[in-house]
C-alpha positions as CSV (number, residue, x, y, z in Angstrom):
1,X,7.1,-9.5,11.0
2,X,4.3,-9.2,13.5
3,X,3.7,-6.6,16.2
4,X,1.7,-7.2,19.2
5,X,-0.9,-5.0,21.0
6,X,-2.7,-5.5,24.2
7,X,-6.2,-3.6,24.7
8,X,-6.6,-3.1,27.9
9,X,-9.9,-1.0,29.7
10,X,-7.9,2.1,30.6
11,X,-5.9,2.2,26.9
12,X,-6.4,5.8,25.7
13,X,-7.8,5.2,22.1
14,X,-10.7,3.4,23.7
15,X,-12.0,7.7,25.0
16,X,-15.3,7.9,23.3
17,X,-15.5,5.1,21.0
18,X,-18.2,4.0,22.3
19,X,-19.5,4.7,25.8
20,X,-21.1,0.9,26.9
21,X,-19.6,-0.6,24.4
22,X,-16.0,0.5,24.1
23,X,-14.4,-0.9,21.1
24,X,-10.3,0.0,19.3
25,X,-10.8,2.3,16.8
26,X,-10.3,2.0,12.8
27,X,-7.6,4.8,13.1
28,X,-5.8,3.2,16.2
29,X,-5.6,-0.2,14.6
30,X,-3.9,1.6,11.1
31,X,-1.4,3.4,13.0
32,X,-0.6,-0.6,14.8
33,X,0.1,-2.1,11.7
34,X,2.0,0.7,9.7
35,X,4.0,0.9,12.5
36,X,5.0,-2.4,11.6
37,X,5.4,-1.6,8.5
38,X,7.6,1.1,9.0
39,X,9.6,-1.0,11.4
40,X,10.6,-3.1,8.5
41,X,11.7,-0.6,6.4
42,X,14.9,0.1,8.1
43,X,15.7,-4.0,7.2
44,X,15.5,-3.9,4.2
45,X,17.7,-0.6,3.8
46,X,21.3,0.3,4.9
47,X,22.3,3.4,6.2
48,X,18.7,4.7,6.6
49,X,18.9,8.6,6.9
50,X,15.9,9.7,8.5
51,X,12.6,7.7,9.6
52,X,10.7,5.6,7.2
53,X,6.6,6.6,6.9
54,X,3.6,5.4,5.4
55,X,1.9,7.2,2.7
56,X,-1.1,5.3,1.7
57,X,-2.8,2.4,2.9
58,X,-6.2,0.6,1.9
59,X,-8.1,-1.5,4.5
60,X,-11.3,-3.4,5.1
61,X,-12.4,-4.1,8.8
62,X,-13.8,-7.1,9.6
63,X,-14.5,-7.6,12.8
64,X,-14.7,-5.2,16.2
65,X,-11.9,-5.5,19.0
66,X,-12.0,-3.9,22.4
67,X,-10.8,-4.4,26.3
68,X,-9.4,-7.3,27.2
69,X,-8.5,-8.5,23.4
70,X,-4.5,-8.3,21.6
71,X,-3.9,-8.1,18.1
72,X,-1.2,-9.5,16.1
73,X,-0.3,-7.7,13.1
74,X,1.1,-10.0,10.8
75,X,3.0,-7.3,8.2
76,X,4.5,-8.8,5.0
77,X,7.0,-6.7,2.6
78,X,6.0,-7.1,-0.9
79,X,8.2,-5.5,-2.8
80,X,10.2,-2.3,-3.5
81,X,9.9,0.3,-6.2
82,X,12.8,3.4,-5.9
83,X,12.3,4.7,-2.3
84,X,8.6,3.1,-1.6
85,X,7.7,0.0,-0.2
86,X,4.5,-2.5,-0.7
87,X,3.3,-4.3,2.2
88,X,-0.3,-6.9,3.1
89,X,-0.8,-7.5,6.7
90,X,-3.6,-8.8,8.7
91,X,-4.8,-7.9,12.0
92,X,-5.9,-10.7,13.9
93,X,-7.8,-11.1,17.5
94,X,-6.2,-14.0,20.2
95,X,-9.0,-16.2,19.1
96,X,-7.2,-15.9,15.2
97,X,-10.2,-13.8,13.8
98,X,-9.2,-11.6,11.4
99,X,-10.1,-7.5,12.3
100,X,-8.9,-6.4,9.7
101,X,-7.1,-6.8,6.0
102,X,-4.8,-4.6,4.9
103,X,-4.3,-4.9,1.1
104,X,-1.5,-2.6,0.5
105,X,0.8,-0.2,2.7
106,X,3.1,1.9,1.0
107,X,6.3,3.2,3.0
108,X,8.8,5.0,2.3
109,X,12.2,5.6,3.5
């Protein structure tokens, strides 16, 4: 699945990190893809009883985004264990540079 986010000048995440040089924070771009991740959740189980969350994640940035770029976060279910789920996803700029690698999500429902 893949969720898309537009940065735009004005977008509230963008307060403070950093004045001149204003750039989407680490924290913002976690809470875009396990979002995502979440979002699947809810496929892959029926009759889902309350809302699915993420409990641990590990991550390395790559690469700064700010104004004027979108990501795509491209969020791929690994596997299931009991009531958790395993994702990967990859952030990626619209020039197809990778911000960030997400090596494992962990959901549950």
């Amino acid at each position: 699945m893949t969720g898309v986010k537009g940065i735009s000048i004005d977008d509230p995440d963008l307060e403070g990190h950093f004045p001149g040089a204003p750039t989407y924070p680490g924290y913002a771009q976690d809470e875009f893809a396990c979002l995502v991740a979440a979002a699947l959740i809810p496929m892959s189980v029926k009759g889902l009883d309350r809302d699915p969350y993420v409990v641990q994640k590990v991550v390395r940035y790559k690469k700064n985004a700010g104004p004027g770029d979108t990501l795509f976060a491209d969020v791929r279910l690994l596997g299931r264990k009991s009531k958790f789920f395993i994702f990967s996803a990859e952030i990626r700029n619209q020039k197809d540079e990778v911000i960030a690698e997400y090596e494992k999500i962990v959901g549950a429902a």
